[in-house]
mmCIF file as Biopython writes it, N, C-alpha, C and O atoms, coordinates in Angstrom:
data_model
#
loop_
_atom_site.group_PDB
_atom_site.id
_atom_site.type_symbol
_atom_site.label_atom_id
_atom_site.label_alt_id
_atom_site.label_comp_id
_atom_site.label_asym_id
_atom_site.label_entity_id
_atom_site.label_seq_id
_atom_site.pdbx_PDB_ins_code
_atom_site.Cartn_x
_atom_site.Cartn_y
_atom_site.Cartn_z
_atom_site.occupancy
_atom_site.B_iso_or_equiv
_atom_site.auth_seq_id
_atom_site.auth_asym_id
_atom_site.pdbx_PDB_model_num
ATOM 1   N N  . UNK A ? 1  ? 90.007  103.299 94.644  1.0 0.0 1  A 1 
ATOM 2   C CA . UNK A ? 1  ? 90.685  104.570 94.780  1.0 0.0 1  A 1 
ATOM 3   C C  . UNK A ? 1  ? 90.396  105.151 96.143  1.0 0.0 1  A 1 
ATOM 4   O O  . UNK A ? 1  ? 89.364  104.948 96.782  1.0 0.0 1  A 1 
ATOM 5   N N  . UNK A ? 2  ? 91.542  105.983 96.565  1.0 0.0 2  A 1 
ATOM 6   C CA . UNK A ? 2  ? 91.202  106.240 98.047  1.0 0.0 2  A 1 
ATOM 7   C C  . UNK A ? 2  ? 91.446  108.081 97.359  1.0 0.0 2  A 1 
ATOM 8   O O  . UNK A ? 2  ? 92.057  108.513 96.382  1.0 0.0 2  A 1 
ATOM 9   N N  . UNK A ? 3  ? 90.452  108.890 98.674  1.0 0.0 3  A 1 
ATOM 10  C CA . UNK A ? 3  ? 90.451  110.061 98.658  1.0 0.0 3  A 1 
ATOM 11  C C  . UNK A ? 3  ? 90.263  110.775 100.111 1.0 0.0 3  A 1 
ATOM 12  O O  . UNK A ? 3  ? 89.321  110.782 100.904 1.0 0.0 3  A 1 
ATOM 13  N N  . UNK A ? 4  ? 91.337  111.269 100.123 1.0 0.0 4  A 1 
ATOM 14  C CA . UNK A ? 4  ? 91.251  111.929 101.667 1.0 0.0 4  A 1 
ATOM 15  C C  . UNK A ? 4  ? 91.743  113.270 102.085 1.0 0.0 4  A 1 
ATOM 16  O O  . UNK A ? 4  ? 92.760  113.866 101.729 1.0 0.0 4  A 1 
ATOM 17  N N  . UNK A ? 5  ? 90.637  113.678 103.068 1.0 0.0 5  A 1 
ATOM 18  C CA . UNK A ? 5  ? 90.745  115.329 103.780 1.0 0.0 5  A 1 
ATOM 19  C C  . UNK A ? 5  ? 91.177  115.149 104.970 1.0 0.0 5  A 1 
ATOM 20  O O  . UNK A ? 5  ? 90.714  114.135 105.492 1.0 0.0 5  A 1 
ATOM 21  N N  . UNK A ? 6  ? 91.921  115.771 105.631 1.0 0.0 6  A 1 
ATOM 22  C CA . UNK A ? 6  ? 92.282  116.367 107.005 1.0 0.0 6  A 1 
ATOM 23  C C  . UNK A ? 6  ? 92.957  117.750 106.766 1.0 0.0 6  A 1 
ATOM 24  O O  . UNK A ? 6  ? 93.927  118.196 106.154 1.0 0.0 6  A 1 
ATOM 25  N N  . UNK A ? 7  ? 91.780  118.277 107.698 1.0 0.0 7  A 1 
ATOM 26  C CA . UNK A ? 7  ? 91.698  119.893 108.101 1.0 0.0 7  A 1 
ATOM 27  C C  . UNK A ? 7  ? 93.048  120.319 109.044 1.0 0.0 7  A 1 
ATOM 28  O O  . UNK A ? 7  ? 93.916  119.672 109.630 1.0 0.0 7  A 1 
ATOM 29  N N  . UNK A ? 8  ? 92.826  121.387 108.913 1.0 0.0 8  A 1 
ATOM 30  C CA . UNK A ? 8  ? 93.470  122.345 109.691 1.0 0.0 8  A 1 
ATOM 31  C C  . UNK A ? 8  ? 93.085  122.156 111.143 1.0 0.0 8  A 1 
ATOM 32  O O  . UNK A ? 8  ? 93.754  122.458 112.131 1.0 0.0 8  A 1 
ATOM 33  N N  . UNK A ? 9  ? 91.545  121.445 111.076 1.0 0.0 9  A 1 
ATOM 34  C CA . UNK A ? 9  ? 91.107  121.580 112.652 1.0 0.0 9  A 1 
ATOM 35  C C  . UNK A ? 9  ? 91.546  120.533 113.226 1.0 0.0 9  A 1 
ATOM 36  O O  . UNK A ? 9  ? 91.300  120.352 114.419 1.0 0.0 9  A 1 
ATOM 37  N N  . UNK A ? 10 ? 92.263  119.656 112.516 1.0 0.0 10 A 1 
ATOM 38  C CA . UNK A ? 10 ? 92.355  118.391 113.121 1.0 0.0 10 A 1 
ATOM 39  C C  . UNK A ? 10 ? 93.889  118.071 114.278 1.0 0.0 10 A 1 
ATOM 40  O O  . UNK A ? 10 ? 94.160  117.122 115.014 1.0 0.0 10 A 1 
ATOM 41  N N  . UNK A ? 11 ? 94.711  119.541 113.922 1.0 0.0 11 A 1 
ATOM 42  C CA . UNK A ? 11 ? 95.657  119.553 114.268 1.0 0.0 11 A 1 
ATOM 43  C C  . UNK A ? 11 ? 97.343  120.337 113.664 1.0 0.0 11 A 1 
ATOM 44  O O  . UNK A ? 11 ? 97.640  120.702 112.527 1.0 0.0 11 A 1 
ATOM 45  N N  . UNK A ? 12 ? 97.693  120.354 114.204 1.0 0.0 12 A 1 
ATOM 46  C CA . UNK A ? 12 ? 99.315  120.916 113.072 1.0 0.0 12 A 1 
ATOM 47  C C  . UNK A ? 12 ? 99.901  120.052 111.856 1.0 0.0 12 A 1 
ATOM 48  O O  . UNK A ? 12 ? 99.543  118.899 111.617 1.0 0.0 12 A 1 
ATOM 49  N N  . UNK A ? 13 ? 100.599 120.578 111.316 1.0 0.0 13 A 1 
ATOM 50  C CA . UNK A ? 13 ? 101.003 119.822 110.028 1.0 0.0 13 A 1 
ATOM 51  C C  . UNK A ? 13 ? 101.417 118.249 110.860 1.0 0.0 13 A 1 
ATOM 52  O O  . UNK A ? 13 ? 100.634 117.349 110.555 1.0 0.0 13 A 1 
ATOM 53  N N  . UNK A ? 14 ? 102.278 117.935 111.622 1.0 0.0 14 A 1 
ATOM 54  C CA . UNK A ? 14 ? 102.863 116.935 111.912 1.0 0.0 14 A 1 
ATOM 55  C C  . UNK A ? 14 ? 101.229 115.840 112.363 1.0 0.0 14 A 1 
ATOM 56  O O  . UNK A ? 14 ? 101.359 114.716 111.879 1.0 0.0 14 A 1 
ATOM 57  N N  . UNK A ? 15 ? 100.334 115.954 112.875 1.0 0.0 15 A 1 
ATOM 58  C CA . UNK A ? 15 ? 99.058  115.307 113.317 1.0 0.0 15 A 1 
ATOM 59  C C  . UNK A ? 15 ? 98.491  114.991 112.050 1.0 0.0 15 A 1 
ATOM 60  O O  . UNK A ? 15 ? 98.068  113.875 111.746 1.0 0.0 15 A 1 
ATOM 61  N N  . UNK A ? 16 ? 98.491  116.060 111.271 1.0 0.0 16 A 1 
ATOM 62  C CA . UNK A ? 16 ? 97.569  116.053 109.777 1.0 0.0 16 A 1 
ATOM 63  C C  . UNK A ? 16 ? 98.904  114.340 109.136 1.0 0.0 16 A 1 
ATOM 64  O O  . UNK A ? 16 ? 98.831  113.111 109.117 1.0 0.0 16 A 1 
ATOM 65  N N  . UNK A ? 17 ? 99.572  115.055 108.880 1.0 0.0 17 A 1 
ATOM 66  C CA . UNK A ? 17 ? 100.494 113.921 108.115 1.0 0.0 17 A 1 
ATOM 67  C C  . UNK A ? 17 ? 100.313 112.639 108.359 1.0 0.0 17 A 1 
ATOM 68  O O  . UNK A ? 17 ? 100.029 111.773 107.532 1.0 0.0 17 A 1 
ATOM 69  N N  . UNK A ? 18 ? 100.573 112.443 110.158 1.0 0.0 18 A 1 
ATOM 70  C CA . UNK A ? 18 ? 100.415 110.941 110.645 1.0 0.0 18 A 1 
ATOM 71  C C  . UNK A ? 18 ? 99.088  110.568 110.195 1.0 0.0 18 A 1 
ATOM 72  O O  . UNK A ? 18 ? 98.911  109.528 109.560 1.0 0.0 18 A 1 
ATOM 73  N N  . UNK A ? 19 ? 98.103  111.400 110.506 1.0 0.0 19 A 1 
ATOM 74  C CA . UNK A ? 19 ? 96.807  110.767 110.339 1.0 0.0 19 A 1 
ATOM 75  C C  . UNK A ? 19 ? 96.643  110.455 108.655 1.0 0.0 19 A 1 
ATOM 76  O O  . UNK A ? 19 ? 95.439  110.519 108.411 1.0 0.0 19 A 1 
ATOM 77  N N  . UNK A ? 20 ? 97.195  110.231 107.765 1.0 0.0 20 A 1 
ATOM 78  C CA . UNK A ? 20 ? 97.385  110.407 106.171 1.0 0.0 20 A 1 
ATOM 79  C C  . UNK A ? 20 ? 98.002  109.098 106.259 1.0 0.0 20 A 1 
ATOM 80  O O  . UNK A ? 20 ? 97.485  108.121 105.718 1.0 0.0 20 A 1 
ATOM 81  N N  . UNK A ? 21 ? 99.458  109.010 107.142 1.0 0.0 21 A 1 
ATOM 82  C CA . UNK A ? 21 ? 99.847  107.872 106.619 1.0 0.0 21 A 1 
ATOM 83  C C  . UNK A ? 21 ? 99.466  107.122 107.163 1.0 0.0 21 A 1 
ATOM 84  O O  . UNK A ? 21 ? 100.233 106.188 106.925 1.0 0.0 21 A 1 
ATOM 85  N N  . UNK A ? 22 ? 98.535  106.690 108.002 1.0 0.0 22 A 1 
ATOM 86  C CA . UNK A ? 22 ? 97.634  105.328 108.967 1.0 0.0 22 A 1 
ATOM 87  C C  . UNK A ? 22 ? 96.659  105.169 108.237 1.0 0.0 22 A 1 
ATOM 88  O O  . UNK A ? 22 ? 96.241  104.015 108.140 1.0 0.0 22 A 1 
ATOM 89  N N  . UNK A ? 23 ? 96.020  106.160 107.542 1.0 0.0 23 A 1 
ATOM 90  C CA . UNK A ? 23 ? 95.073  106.143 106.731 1.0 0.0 23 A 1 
ATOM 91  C C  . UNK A ? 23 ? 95.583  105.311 105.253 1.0 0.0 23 A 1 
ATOM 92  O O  . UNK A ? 23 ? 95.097  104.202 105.029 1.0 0.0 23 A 1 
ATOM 93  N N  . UNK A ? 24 ? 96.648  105.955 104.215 1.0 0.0 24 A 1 
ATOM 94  C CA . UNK A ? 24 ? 97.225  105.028 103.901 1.0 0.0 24 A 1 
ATOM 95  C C  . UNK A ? 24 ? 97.751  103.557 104.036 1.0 0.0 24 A 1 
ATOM 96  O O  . UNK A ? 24 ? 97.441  102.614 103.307 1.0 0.0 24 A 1 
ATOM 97  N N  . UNK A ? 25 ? 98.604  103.539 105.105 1.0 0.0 25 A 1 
ATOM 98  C CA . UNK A ? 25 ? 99.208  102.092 105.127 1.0 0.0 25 A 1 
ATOM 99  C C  . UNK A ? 25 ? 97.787  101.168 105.724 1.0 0.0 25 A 1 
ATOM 100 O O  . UNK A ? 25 ? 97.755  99.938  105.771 1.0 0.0 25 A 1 
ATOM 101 N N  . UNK A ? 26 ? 96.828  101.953 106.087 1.0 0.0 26 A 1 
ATOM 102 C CA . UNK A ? 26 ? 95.946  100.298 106.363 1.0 0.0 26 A 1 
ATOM 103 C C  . UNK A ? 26 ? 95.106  100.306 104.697 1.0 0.0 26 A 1 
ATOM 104 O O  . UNK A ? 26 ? 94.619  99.176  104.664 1.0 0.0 26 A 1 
ATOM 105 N N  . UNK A ? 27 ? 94.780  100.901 103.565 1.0 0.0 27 A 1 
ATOM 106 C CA . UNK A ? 27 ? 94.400  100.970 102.777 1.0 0.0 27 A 1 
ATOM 107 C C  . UNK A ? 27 ? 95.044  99.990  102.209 1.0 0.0 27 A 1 
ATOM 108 O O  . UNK A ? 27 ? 94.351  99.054  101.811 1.0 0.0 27 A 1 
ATOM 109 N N  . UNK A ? 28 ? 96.656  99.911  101.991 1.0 0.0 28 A 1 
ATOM 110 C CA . UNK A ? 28 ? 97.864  99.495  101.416 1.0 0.0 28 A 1 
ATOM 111 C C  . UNK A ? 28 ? 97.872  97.812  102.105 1.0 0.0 28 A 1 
ATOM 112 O O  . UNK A ? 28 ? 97.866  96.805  101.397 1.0 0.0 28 A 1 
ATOM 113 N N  . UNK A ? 29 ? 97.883  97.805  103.403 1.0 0.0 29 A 1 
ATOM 114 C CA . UNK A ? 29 ? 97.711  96.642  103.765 1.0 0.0 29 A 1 
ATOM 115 C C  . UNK A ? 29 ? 96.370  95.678  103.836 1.0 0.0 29 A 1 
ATOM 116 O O  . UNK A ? 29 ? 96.326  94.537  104.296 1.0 0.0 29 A 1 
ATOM 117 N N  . UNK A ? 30 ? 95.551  96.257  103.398 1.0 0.0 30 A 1 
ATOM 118 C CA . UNK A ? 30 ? 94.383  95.635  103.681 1.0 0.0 30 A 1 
ATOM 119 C C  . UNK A ? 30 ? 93.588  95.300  102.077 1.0 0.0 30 A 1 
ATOM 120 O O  . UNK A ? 30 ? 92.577  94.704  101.706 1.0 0.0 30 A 1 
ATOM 121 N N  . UNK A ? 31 ? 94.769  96.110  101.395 1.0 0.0 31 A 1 
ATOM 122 C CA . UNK A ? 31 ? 94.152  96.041  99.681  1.0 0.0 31 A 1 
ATOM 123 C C  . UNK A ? 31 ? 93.138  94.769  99.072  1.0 0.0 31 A 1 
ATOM 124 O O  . UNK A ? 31 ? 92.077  94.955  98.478  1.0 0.0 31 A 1 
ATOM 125 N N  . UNK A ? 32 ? 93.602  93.771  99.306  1.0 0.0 32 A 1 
ATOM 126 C CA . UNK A ? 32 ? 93.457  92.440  98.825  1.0 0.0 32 A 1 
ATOM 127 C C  . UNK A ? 32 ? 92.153  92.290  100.145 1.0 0.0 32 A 1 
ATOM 128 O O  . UNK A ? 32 ? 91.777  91.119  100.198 1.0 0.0 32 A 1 
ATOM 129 N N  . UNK A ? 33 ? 91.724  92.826  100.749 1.0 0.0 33 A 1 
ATOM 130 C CA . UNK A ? 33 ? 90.254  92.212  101.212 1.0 0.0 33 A 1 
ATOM 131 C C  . UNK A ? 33 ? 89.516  93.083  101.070 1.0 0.0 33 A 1 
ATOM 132 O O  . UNK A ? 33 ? 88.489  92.933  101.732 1.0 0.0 33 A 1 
ATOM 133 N N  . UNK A ? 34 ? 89.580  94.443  100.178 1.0 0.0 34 A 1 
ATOM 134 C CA . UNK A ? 34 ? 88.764  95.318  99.778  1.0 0.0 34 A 1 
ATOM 135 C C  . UNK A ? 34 ? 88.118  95.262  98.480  1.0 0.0 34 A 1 
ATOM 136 O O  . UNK A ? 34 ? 88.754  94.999  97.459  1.0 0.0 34 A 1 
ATOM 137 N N  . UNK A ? 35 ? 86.237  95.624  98.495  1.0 0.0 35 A 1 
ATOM 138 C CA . UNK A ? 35 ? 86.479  95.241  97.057  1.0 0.0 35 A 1 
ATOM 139 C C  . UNK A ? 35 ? 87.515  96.079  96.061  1.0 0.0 35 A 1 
ATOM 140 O O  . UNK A ? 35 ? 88.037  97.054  96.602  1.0 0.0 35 A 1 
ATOM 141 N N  . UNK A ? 36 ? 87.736  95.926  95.227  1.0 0.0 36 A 1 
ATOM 142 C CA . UNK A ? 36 ? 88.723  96.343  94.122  1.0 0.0 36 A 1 
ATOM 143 C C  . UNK A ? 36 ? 87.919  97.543  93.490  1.0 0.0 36 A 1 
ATOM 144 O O  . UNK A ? 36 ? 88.509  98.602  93.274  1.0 0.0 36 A 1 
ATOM 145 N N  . UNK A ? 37 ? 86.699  97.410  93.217  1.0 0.0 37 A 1 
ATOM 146 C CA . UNK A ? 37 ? 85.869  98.389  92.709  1.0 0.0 37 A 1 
ATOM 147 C C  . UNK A ? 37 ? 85.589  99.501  93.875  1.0 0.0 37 A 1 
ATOM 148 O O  . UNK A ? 37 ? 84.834  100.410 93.531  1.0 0.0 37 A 1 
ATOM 149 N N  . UNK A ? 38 ? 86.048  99.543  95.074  1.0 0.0 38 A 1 
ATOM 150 C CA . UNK A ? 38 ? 85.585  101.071 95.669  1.0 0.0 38 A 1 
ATOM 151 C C  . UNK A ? 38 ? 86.615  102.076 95.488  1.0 0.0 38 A 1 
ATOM 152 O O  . UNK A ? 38 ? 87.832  102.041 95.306  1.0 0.0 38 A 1 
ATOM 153 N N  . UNK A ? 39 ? 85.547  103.179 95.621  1.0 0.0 39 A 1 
ATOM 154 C CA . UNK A ? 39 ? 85.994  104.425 95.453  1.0 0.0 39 A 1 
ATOM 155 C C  . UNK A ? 39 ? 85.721  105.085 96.936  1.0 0.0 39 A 1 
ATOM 156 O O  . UNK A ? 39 ? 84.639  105.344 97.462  1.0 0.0 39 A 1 
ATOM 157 N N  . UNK A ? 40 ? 86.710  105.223 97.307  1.0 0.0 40 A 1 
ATOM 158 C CA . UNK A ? 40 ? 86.044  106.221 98.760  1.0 0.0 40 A 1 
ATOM 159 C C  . UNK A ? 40 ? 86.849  107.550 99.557  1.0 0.0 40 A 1 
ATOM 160 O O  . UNK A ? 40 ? 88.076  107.639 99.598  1.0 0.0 40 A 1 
ATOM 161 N N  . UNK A ? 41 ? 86.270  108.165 99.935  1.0 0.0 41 A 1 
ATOM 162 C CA . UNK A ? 41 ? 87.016  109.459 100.785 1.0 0.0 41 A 1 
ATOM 163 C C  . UNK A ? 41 ? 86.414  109.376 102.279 1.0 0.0 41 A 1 
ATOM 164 O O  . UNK A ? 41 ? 85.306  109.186 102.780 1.0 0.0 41 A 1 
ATOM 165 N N  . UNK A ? 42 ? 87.884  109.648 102.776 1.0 0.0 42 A 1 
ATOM 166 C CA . UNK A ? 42 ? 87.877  109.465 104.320 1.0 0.0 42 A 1 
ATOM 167 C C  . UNK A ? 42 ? 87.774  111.312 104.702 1.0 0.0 42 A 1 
ATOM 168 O O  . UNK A ? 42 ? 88.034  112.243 103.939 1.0 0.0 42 A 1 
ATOM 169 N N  . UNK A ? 43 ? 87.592  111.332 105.263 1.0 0.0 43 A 1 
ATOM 170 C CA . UNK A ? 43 ? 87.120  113.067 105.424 1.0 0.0 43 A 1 
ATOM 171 C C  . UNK A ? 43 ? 87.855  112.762 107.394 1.0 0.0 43 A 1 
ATOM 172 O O  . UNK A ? 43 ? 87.379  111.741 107.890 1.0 0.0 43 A 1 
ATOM 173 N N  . UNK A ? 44 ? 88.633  113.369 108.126 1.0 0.0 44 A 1 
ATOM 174 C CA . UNK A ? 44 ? 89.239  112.891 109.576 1.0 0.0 44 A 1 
ATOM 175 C C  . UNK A ? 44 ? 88.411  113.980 110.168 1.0 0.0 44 A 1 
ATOM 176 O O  . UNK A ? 44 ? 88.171  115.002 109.526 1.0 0.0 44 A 1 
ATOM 177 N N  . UNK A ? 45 ? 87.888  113.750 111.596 1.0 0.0 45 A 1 
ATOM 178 C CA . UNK A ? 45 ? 87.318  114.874 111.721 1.0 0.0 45 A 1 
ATOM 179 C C  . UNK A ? 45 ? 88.424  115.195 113.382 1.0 0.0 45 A 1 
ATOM 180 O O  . UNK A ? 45 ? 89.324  114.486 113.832 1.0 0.0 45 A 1 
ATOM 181 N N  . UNK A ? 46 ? 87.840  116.581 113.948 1.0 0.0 46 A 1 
ATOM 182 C CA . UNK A ? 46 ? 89.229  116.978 114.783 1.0 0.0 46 A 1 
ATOM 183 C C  . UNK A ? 46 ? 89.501  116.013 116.002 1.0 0.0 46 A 1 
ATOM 184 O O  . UNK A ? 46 ? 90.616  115.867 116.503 1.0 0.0 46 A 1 
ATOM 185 N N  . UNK A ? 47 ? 88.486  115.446 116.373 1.0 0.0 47 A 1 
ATOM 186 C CA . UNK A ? 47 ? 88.803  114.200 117.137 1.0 0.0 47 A 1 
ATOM 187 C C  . UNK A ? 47 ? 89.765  113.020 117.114 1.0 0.0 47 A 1 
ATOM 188 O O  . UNK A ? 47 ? 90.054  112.141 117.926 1.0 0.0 47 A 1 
ATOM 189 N N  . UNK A ? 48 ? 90.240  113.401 115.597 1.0 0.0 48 A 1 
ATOM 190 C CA . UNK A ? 48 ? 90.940  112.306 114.994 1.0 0.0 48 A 1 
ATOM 191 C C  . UNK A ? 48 ? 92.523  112.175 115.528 1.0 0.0 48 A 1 
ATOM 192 O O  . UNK A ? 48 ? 93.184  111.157 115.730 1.0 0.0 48 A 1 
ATOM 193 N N  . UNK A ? 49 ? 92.917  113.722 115.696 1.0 0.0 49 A 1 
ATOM 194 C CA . UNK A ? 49 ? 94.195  114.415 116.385 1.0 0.0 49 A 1 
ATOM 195 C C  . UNK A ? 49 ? 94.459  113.441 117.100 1.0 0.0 49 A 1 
ATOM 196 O O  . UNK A ? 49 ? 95.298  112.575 116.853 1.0 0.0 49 A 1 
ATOM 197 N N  . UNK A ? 50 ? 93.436  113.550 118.474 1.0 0.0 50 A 1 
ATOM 198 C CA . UNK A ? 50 ? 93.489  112.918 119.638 1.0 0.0 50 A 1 
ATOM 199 C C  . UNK A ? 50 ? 93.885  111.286 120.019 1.0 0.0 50 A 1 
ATOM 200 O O  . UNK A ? 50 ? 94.305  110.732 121.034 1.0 0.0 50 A 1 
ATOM 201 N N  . UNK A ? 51 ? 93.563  110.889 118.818 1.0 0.0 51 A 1 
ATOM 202 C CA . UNK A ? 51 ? 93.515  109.597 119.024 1.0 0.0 51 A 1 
ATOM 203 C C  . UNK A ? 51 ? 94.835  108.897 118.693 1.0 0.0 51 A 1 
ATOM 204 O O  . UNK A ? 51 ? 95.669  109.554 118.071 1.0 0.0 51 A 1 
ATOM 205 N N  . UNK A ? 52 ? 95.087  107.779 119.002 1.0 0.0 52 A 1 
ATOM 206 C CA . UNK A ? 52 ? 96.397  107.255 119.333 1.0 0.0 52 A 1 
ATOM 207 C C  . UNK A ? 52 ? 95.854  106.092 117.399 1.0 0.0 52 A 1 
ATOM 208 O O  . UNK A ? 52 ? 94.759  106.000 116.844 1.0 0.0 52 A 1 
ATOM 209 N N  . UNK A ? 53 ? 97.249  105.471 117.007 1.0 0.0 53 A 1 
ATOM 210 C CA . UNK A ? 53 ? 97.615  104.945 115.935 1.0 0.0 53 A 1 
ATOM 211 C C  . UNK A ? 53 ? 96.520  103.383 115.751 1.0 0.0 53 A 1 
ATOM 212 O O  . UNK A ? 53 ? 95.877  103.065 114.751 1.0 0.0 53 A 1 
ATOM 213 N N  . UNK A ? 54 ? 96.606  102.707 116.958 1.0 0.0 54 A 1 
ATOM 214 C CA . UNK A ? 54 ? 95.503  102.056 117.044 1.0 0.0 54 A 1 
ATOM 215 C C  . UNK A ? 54 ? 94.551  102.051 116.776 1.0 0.0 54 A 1 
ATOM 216 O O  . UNK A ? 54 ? 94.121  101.053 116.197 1.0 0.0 54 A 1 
ATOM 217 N N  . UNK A ? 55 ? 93.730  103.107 117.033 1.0 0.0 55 A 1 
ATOM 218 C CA . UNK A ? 55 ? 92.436  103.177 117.292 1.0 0.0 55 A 1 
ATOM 219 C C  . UNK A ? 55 ? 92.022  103.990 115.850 1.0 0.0 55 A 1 
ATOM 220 O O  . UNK A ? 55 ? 90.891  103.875 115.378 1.0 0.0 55 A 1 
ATOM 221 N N  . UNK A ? 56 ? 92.692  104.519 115.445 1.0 0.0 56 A 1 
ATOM 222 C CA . UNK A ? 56 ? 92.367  105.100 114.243 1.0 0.0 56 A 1 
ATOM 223 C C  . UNK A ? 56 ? 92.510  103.890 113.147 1.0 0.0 56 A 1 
ATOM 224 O O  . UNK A ? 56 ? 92.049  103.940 112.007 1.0 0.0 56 A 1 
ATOM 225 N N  . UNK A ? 57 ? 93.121  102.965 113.622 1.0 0.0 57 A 1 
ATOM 226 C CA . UNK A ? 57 ? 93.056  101.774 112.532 1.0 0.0 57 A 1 
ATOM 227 C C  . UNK A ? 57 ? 91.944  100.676 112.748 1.0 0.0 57 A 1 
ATOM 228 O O  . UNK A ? 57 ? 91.659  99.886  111.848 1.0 0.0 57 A 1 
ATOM 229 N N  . UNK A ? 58 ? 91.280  100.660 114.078 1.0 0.0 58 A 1 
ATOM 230 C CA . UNK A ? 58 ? 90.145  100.056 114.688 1.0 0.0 58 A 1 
ATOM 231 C C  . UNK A ? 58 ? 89.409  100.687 113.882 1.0 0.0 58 A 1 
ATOM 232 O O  . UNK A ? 58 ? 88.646  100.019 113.184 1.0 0.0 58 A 1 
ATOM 233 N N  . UNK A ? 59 ? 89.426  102.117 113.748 1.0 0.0 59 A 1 
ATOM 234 C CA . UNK A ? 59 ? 87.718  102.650 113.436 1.0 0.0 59 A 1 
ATOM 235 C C  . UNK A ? 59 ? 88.214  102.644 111.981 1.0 0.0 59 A 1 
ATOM 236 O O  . UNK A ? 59 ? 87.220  103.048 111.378 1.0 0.0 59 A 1 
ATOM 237 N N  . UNK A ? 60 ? 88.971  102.467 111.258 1.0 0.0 60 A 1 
ATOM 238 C CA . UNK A ? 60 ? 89.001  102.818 109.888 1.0 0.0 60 A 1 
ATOM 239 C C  . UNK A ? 60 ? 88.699  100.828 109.255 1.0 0.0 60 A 1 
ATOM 240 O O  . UNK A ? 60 ? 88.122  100.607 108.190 1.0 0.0 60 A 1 
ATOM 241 N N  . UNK A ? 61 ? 89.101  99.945  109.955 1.0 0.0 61 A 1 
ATOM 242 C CA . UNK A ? 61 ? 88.774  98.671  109.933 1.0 0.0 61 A 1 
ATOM 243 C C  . UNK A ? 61 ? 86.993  98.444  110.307 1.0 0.0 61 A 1 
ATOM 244 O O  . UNK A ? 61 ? 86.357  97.617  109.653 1.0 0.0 61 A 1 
ATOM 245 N N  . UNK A ? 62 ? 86.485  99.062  111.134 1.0 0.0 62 A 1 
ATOM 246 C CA . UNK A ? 62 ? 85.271  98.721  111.617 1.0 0.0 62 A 1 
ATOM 247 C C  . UNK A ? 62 ? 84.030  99.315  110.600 1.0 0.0 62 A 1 
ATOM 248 O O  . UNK A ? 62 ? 82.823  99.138  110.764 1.0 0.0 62 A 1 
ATOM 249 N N  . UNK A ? 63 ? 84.834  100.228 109.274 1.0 0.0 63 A 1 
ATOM 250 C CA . UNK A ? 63 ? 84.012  101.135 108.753 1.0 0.0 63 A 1 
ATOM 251 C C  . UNK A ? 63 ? 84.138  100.197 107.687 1.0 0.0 63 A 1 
ATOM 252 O O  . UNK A ? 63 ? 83.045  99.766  107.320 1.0 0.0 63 A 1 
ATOM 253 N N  . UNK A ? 64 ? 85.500  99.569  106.840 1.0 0.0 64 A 1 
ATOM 254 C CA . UNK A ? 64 ? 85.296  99.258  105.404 1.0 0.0 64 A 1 
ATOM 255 C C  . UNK A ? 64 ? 86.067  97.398  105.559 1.0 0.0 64 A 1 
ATOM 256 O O  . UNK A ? 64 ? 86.765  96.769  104.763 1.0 0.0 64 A 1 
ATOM 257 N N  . UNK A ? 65 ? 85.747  97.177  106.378 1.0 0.0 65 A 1 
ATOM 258 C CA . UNK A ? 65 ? 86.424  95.743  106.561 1.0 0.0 65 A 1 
ATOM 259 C C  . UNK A ? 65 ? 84.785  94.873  107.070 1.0 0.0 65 A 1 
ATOM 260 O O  . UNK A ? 65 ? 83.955  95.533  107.696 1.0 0.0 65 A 1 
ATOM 261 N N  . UNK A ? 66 ? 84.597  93.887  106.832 1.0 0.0 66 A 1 
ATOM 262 C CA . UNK A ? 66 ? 83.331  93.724  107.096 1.0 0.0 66 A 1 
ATOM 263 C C  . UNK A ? 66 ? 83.030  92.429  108.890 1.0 0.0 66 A 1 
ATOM 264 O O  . UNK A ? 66 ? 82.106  91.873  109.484 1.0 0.0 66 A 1 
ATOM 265 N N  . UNK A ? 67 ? 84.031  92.542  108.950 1.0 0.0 67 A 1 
ATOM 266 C CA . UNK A ? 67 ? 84.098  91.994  110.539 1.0 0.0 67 A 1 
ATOM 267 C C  . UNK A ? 67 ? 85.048  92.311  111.149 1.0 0.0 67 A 1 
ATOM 268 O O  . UNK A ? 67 ? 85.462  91.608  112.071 1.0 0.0 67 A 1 
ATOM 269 N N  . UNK A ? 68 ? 85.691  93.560  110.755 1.0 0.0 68 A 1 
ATOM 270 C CA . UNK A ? 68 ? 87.173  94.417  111.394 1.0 0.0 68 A 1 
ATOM 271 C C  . UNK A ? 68 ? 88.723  93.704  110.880 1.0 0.0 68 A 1 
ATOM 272 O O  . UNK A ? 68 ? 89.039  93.121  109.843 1.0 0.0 68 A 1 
ATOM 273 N N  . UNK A ? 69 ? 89.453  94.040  112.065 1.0 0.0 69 A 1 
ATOM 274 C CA . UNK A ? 69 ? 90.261  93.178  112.088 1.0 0.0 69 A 1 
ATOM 275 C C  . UNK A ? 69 ? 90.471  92.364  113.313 1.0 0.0 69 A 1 
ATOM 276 O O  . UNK A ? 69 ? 90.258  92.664  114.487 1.0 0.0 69 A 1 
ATOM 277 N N  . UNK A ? 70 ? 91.003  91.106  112.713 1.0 0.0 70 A 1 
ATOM 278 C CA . UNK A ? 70 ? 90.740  90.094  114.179 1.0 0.0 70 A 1 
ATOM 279 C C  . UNK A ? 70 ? 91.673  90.186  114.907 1.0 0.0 70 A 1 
ATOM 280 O O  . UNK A ? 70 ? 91.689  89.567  115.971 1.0 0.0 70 A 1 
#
């Protein structure tokens, strides 16, 4: 199960959203090499705004993928 926050600080509605669905679709794509049994919440913090689509999928790979993505 996935559970996720992004603040107000992180940016305007349109920043908040994108950062939801990158957060999503790598969850979605990456299903099948996760264990099946986690439960987790991504909490974005305001730095997250800033960052470009990539890199938010680097660091979200480098956190629950166990050698990233190649």
């Amino acid at each position: 199960r996935l559970g996720m926050t992004v603040s107000k600080k992180v940016g305007n509605a349109v920043q908040r959203n994108r950062i939801k669905r990158i957060i999503r679709e790598f969850f979605r794509l990456n299903r099948d090499r996760l264990n099946n049994s986690i439960e987790c919440v991504v909490i974005a913090r305001p730095r997250a705004g800033r960052t470009d689509n990539a890199g938010l999928t680097r660091s979200l790979a480098g956190l629950f993928l166990p050698y990233g993505i190649p």
